[in-house]
C-alpha positions as CSV (number, residue, x, y, z in Angstrom):
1,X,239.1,243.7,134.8
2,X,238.6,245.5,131.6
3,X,236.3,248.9,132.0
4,X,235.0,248.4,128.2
5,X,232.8,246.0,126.8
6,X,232.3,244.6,123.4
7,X,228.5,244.2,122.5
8,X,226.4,242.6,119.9
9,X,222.5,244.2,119.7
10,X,219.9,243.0,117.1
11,X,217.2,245.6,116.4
12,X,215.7,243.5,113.9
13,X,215.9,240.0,111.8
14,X,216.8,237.7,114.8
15,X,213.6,235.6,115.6
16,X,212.2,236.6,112.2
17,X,213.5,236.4,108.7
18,X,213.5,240.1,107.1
19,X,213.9,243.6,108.5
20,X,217.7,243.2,109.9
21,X,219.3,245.7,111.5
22,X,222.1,244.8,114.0
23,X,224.4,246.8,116.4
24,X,227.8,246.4,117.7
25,X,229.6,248.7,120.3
26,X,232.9,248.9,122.1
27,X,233.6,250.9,125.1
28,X,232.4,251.7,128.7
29,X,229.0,250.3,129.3
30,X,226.2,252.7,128.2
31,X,229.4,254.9,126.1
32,X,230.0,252.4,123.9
33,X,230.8,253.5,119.8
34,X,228.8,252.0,117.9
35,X,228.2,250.6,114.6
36,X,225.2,249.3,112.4
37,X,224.9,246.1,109.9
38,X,222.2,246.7,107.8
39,X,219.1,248.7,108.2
40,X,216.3,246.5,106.2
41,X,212.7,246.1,106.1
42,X,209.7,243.1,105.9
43,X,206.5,243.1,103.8
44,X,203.1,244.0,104.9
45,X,200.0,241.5,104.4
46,X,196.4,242.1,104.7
47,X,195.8,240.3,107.7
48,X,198.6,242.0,110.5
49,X,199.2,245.3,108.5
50,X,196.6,245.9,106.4
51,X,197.4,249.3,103.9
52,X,200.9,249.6,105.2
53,X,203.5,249.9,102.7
54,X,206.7,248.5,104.4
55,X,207.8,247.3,108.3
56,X,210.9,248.7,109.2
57,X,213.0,248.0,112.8
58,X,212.3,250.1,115.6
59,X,215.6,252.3,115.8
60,X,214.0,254.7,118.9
61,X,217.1,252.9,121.4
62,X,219.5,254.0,118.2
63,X,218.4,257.8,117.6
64,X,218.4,258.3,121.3
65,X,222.7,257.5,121.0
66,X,222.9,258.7,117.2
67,X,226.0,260.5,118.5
68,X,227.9,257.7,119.5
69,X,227.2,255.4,115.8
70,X,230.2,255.9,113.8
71,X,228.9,254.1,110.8
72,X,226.2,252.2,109.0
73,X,227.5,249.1,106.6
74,X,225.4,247.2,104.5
75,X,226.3,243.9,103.7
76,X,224.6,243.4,100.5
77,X,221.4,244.8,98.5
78,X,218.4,243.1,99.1
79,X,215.5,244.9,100.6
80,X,215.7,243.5,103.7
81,X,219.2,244.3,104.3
82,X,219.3,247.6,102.5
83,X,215.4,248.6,102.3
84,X,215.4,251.1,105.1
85,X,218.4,252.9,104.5
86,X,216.5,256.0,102.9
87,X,213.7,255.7,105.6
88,X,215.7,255.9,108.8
89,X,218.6,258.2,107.3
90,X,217.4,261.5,108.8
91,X,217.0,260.3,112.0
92,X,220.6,258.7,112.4
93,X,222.8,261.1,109.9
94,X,225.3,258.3,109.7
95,X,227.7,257.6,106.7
96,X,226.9,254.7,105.1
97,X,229.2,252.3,103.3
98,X,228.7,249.7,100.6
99,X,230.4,247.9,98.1
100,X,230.1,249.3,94.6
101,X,226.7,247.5,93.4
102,X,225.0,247.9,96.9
103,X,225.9,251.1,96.7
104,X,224.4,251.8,93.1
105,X,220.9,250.4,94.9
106,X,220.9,252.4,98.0
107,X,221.8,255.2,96.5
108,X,218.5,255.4,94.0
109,X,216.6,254.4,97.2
110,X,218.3,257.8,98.9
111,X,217.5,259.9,95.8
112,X,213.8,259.2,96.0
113,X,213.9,260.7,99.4
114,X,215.8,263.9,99.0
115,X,219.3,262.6,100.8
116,X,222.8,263.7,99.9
117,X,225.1,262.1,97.3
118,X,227.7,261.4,99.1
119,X,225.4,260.1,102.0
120,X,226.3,256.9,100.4
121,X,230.4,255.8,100.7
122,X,231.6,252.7,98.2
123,X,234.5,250.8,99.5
124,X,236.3,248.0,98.3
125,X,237.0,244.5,99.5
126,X,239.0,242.8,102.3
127,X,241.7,243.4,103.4
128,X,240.9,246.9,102.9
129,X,239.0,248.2,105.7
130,X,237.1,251.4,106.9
131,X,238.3,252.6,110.7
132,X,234.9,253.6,112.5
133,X,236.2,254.3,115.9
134,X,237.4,251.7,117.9
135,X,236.1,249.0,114.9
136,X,238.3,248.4,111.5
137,X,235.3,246.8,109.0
138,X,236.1,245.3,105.9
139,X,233.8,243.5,103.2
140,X,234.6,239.7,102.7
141,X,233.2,238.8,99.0
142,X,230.3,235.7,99.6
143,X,228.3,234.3,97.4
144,X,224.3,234.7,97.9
145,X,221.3,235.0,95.4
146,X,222.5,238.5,94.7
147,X,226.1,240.9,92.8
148,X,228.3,241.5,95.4
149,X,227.4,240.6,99.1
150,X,229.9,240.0,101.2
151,X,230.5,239.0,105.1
152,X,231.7,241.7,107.5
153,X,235.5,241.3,108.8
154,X,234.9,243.6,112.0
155,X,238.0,243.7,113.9
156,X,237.9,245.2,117.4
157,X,239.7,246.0,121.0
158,X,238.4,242.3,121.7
159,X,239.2,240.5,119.0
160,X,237.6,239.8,115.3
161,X,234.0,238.9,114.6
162,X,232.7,237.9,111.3
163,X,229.3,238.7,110.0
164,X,228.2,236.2,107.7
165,X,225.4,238.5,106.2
166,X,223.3,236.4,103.8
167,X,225.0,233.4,101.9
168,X,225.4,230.0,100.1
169,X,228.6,228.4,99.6
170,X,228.8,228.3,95.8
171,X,232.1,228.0,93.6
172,X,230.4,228.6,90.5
173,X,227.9,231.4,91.3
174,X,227.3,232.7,87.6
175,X,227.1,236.2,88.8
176,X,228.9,237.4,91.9
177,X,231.8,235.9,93.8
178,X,232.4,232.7,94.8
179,X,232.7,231.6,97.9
180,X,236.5,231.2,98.6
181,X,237.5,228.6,101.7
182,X,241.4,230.2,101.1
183,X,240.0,233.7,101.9
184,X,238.0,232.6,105.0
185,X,240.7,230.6,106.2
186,X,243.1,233.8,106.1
187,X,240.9,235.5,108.3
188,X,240.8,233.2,110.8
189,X,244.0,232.5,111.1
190,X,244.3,234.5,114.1
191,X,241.2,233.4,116.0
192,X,237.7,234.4,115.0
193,X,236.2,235.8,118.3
194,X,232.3,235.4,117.4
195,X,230.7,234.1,114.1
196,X,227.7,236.2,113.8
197,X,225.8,233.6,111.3
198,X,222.7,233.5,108.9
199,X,220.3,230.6,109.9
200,X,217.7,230.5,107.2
201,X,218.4,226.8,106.1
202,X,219.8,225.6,108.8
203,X,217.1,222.8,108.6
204,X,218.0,221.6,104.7
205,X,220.1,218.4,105.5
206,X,221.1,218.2,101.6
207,X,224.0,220.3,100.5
208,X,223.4,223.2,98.8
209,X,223.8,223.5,95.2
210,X,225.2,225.7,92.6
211,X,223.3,228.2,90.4
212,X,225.4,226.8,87.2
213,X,223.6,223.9,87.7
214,X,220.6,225.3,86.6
215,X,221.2,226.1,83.1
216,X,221.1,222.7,81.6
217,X,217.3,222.4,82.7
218,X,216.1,225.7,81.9
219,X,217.9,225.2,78.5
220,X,215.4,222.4,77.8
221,X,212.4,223.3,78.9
222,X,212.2,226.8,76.8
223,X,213.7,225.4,73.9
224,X,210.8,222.4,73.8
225,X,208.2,225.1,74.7
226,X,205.5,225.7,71.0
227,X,204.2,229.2,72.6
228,X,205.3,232.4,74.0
229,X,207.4,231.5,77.5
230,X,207.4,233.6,80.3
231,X,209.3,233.3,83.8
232,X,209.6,235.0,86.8
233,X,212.0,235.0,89.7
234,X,213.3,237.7,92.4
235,X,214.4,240.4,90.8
236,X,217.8,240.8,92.5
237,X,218.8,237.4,91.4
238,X,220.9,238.8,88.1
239,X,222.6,235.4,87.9
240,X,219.2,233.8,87.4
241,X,217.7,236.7,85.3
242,X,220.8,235.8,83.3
243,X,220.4,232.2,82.9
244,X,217.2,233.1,82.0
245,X,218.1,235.2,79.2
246,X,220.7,233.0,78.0
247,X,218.2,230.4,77.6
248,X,216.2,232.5,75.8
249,X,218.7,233.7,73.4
250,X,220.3,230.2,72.8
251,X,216.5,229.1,71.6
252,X,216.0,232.2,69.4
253,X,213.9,233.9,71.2
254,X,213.8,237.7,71.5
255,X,213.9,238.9,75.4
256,X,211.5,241.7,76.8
257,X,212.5,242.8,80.7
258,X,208.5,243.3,82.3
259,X,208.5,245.0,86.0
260,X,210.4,247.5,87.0
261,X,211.9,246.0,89.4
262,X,213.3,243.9,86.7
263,X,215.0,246.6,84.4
264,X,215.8,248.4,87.9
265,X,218.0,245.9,88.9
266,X,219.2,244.6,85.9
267,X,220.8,248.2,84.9
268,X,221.7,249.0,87.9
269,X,224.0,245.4,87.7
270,X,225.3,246.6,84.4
271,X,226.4,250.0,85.8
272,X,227.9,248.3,88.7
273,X,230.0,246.4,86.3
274,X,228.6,242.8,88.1
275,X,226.2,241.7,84.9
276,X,228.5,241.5,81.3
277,X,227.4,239.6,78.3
278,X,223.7,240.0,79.3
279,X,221.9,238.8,75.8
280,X,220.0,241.9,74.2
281,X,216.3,242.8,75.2
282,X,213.5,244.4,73.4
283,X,210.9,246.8,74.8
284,X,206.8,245.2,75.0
285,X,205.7,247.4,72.6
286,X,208.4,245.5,70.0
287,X,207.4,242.3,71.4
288,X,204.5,243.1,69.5
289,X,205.9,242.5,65.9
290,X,207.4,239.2,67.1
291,X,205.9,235.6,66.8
292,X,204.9,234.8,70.5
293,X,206.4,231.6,69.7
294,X,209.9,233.7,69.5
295,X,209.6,235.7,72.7
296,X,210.2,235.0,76.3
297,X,209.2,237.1,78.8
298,X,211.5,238.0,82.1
299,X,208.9,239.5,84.5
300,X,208.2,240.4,88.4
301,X,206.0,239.2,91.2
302,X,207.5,235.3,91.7
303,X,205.7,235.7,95.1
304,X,202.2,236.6,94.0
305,X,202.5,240.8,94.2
306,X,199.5,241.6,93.4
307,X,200.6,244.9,91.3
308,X,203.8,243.2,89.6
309,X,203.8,242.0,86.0
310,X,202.7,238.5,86.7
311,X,199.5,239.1,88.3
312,X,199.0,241.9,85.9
313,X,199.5,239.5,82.6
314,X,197.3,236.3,84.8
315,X,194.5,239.0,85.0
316,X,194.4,240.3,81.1
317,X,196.5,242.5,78.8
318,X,199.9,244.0,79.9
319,X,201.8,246.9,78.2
320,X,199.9,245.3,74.6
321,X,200.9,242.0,75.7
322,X,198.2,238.7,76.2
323,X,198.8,235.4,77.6
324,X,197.0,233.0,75.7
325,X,196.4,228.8,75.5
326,X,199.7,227.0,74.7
327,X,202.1,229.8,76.7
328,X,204.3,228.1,79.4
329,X,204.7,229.9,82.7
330,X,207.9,229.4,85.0
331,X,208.2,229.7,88.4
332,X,212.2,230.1,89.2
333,X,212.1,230.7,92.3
334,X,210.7,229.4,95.5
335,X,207.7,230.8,97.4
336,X,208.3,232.6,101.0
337,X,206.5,230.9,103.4
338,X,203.3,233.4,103.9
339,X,202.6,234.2,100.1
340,X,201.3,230.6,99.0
341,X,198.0,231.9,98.4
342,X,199.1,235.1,96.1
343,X,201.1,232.9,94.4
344,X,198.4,230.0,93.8
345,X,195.8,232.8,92.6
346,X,198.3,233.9,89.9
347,X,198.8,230.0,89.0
348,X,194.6,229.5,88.9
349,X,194.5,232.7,86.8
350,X,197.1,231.3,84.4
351,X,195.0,227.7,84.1
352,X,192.1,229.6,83.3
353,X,193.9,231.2,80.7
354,X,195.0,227.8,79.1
355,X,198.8,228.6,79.8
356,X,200.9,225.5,81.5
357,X,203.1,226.4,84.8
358,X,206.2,224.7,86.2
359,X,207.1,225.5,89.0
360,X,210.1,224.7,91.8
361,X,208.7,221.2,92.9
362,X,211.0,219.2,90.7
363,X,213.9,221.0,92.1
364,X,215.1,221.9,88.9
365,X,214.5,225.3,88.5
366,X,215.6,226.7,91.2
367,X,218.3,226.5,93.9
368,X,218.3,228.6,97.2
369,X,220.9,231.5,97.8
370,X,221.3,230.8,101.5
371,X,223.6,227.9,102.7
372,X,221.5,224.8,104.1
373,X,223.2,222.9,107.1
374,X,225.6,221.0,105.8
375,X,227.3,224.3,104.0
376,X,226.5,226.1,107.7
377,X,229.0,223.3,108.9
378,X,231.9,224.4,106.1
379,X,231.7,227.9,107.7
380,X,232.1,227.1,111.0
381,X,235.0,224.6,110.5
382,X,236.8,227.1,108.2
383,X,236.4,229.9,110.9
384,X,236.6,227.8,114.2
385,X,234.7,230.7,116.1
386,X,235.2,230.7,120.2
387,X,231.4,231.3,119.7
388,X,228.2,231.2,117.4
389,X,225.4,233.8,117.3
390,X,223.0,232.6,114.9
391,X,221.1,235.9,113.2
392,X,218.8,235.8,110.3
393,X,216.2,233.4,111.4
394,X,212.9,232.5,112.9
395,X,213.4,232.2,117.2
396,X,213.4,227.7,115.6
397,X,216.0,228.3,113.2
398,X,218.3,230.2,115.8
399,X,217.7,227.3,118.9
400,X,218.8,224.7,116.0
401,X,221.6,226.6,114.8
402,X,222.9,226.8,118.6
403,X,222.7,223.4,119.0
404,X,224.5,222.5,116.2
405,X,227.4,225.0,117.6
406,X,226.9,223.4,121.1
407,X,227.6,219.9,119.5
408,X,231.2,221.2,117.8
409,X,232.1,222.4,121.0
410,X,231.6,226.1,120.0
411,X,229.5,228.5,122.4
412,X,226.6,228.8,121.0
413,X,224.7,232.0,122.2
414,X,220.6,232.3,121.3
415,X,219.8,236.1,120.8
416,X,217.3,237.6,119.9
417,X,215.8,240.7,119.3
418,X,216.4,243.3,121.7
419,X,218.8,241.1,123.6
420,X,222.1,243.1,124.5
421,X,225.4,240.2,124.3
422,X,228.4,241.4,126.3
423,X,230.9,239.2,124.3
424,X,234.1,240.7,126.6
425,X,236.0,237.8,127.9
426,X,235.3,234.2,127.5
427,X,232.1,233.8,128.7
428,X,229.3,235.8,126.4
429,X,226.4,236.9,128.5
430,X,223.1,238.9,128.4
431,X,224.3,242.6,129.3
432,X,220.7,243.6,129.3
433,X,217.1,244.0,127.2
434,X,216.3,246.7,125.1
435,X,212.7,247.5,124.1
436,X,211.9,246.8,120.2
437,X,209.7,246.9,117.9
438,X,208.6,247.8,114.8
439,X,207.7,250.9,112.7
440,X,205.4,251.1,109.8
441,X,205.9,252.9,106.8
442,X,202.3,253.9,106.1
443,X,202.1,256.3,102.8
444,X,204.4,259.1,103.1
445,X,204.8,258.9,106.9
446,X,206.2,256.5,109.5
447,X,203.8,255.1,112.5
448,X,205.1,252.9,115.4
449,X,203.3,249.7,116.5
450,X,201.5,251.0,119.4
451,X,200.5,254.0,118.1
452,X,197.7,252.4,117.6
453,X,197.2,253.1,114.1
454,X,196.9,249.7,112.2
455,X,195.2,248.4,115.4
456,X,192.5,250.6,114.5
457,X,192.6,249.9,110.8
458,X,192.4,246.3,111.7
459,X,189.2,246.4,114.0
460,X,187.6,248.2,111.3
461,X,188.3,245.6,109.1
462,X,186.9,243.1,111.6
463,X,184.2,244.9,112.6
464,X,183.1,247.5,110.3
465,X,182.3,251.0,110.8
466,X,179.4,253.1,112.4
467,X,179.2,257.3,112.6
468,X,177.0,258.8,115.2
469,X,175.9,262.5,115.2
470,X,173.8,264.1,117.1
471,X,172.9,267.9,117.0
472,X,172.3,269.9,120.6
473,X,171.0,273.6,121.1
474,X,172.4,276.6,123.2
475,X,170.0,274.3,126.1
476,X,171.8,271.4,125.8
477,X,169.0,269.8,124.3
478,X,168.7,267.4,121.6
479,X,167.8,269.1,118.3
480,X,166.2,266.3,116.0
481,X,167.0,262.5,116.4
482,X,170.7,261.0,116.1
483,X,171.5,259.7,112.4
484,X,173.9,257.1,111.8
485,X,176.0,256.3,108.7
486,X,177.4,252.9,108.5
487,X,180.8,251.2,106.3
488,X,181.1,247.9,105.6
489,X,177.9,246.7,107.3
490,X,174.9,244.7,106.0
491,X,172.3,247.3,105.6
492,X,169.6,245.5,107.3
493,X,169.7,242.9,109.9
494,X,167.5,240.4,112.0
495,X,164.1,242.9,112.1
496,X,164.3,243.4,107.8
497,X,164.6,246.9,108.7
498,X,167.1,248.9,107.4
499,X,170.3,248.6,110.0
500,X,170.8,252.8,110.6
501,X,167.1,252.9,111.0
502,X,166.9,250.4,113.9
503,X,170.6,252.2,115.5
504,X,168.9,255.7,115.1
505,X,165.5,254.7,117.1
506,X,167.8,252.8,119.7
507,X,169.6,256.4,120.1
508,X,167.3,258.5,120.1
509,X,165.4,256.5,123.2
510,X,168.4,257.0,125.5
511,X,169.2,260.7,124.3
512,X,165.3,261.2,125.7
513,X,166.5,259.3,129.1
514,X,169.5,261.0,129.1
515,X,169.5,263.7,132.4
516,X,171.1,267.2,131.8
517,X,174.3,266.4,133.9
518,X,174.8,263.8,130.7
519,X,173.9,266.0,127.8
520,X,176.5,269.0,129.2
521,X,179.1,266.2,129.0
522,X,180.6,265.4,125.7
523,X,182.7,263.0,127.5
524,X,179.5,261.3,128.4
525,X,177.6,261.3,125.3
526,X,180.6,259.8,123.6
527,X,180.7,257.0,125.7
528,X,176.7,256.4,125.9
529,X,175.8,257.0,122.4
530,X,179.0,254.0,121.1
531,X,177.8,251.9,123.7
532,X,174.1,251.8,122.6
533,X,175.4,251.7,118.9
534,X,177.5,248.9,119.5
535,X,174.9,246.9,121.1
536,X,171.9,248.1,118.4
537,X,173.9,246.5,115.9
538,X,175.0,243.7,117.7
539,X,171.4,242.7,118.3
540,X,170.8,243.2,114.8
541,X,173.6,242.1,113.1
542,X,175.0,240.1,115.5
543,X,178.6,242.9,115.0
544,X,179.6,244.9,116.9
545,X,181.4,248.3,114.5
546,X,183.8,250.6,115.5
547,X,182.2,254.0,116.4
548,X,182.5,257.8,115.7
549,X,180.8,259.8,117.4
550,X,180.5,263.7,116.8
551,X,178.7,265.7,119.3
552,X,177.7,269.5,117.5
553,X,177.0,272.2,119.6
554,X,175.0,275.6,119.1
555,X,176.1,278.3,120.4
């Protein structure tokens, strides 16, 4: 029996969708080489993660073995394949590698932070591949909803795995590769040891379709539109930003780029060489010389951001430019499950303005960039894999995914963060369970999950806040009353009297019942003084705050 072990380790994006960051290693257990696929991040919101900017994998089990990682790839460039790249670079000092366009993204993203230049290595496609210790990786061109993302070719002592990283099976893609059956069937000619496969759609029973065949639709509806048209979708789709523009230009309208997101990504696709023939744009402040019937606006925020260009233009003015009655809004693009209600505040905003929105619910304006079941299926029978690790998904999409593998006869294998798969021999298994989590990026510094940090912010939130001081001389003996300063509490409560007032009285009577042994202790005090605050206002208020409190001493 072999002494080495093949292993597959998700840190992050199995069981959720965002934040993916996967491991494989080859070699004696616990000495294993290893590599990384992607180091991404989620989004906040205001209810879990209130104030944090971005959520980024746990990578504590990784830095502990940063010797032993040989490499970092990155399959393609959206942020939650490639958004925590900068923020986790110090701590792993890996080389990273990415195909040309990827690498144009991730390498702004490493300038912001300081990082080397050639931190960032750009490869070229299958069959060329990069040795990383005992794994050759090469970059299998897919198409997705983004310029050049590709599937991972990862050949190995054990035999060859392919990770799908994100994608649709479209043949005319607009921007981007197509997906090529004759490519995929080369690599598996061989055997395919595991398919390491996205999940997102695995509950569409339709066939996907292809982004070519929006044009004909978004032709018509801004050609027929009488005022100023604007539409938003992700960013990072350049095909769509381009059948946008296209639309725009073929019905004489002058195109202005709003977000900067937007003009980010659509450079960085003409630099990368992915984005040619893109239709000629005009800055907002020459937008303002143009009849608004002759301009269309390409902006951010298709999920309801509340600091991107479309909230910004739903709310008033923009960079000189109004939306006004008779505009027409477009939605292409479909909302993420958890940001209906930014969304539908930017579409009420818009009513109230007088401008008309379409959005996706026809099914014309937008088609998804990851493959729904049926186009799941076409992998799978192209690749034959001896088994199936689903990836990319939440904990429903990965159980449907397996069963799906269980009923082509493939081994369908359910993993899920933190879940170590020994894939050696024939039989996958679980090798073992590594601790995960999640770390916040919160301002300029990082915070883990139970450092208790946004737990706090979040109970404030809840609860409100109280601050208790109290003043003792050299006796240890109270100097004046307690006084109380509240946050986010009503100011007065069930008595009409003003809410510190009633807090401060409640205090002061158990500082003057308080024995000496209590009054030495700060330990003490703490604990007595929140716990008469809490209740004060609970009585009045029917709350109980959060509480400081801040013992001063003369000496």
């Amino acid at each position: 029996m072999s002494s080495e072990r093949l292993i597959y380790l998700p840190l992050g994006g199995a069981g959720e969708i965002g934040m993916n960051a996967y491991v494989y290693g080859y070699g004696a257990p616990d000495k294993e080489r290893l590599i990384v696929v992607d180091i991404g991040v989620a989004f906040p919101d205001m209810d879990t993660t209130p104030g944090v900017d971005l959520i980024i994998a746990d990578i504590d089990w990784l830095v502990k073995r940063k010797d032993r990682i040989e490499a970092v790839f990155v399959t393609h460039a959206h942020e939650d394949h490639v958004g925590g790249i900068a923020h986790t670079y110090d701590r792993l000092q890996a080389p990273i590698y990415a195909r040309r366009f990827t690498a144009n993204i991730a390498q702004r993203k490493m300038d912001e932070y300081g990082h080397p230049d050639d931190a960032i290595r750009t490869v070229g496609i299958f069959p060329h591949q990069v040795d990383a210790g005992p794994f050759k990786v090469g970059f299998q061109p897919i198409s997705h909803s983004i310029p050049e993302s590709s599937a991972l070719v990862i050949d190995t002592p054990a035999g060859r795995i392919v990770h799908s990283g994100d994608f649709k099976v479209d043949l005319t893609p607009g921007v981007g590769e197509p997906f090529d059956p004759a490519a995929f069937e080369e690599i598996a000619k061989d055997g395919i040891k595991a398919l390491v496969c996205d999940s997102t759609n695995v509950f569409s029973p339709e066939a996907g379709r292809s982004e070519a065949v929006l044009s004909p639709a978004i032709e018509e509806l801004v050609s027929g539109a009488s005022g100023m048209v604007i539409a938003t979708t992700f960013a990072s789709n350049v095909a769509r930003v381009k059948t946008l523009a296209v639309a725009a230009e073929r019905a004489g309208r002058s195109i202005v780029l709003m977000g900067r997101a937007m003009k980010r990504m659509v450079e960085a696709s003409v630099e990368a060489g992915v984005l040619t023939d893109f239709p000629s744009t005009i800055s907002p402040e020459q937008a303002r010389d143009v009849p608004r019937e002759n301009l269309m606006l390409l902006v951010t925020g298709s999920q309801g951001e509340r600091r991107a260009a479309s909230a910004q233009l739903a709310r008033g003015k923009y960079q000189g430019i109004e939306l006004k009655e008779g505009d027409l809004f477009l939605f292409s693009s479909k909302t993420i499950p958890g940001n209906e209600k930014g969304v539908i505040a930017i579409i009420n905003a818009l009513s109230e303005k007088g401008v008309d929105v379409v959005d996706d619910s026809s099914g014309k304006y937008h088609v998804s960039g990851h493959a729904n079941r049926p186009d799941l299926e076409t992998l799978h029978d192209i690749l034959k894999p001896q088994v199936l690790i689903p990836m990319h998904g939440e904990h429903r999409h990965l159980r449907e995914h397996v069963k799906i593998a269980d009923g082509k006869g493939i081994t369908g294998v359910l993993a899920v963060n933190g879940m170590m798969i020994d894939l050696s021999g024939n039989a996958p298994k679980v090798a073992e369970y590594v601790e995960t989590g999640r770390t916040y990026l919160d301002g300029s510094v990082q915070v883990g999950a139970l450092d208790g940090v946004i737990r706090d912010r979040i109970r404030m939130a809840l609860n409100g806040h109280m601050t208790v001081t109290v003043l003792l001389d050299e006796e240890d003996e109270p100097l004046g009353d307690p006084w109380v300063d509240t946050m986010g509490l009503a100011e007065t409560g069930v008595s009409k009297a003003s809410l510190a007032e009633v807090v401060e009285h409640d205090l002061s009577q158990w500082l003057g019942r308080a024995g000496a042994k209590t009054l030495r202790d700060d330990d003490a005090l703490n604990d007595g003084l929140k716990k008469v605050a809490r209740q004060s206002a609970q009585n009045e208020i029917g709350k109980k705050p959060e509480v400081t409190v801040v013992v001063s001493r003369l000496s």
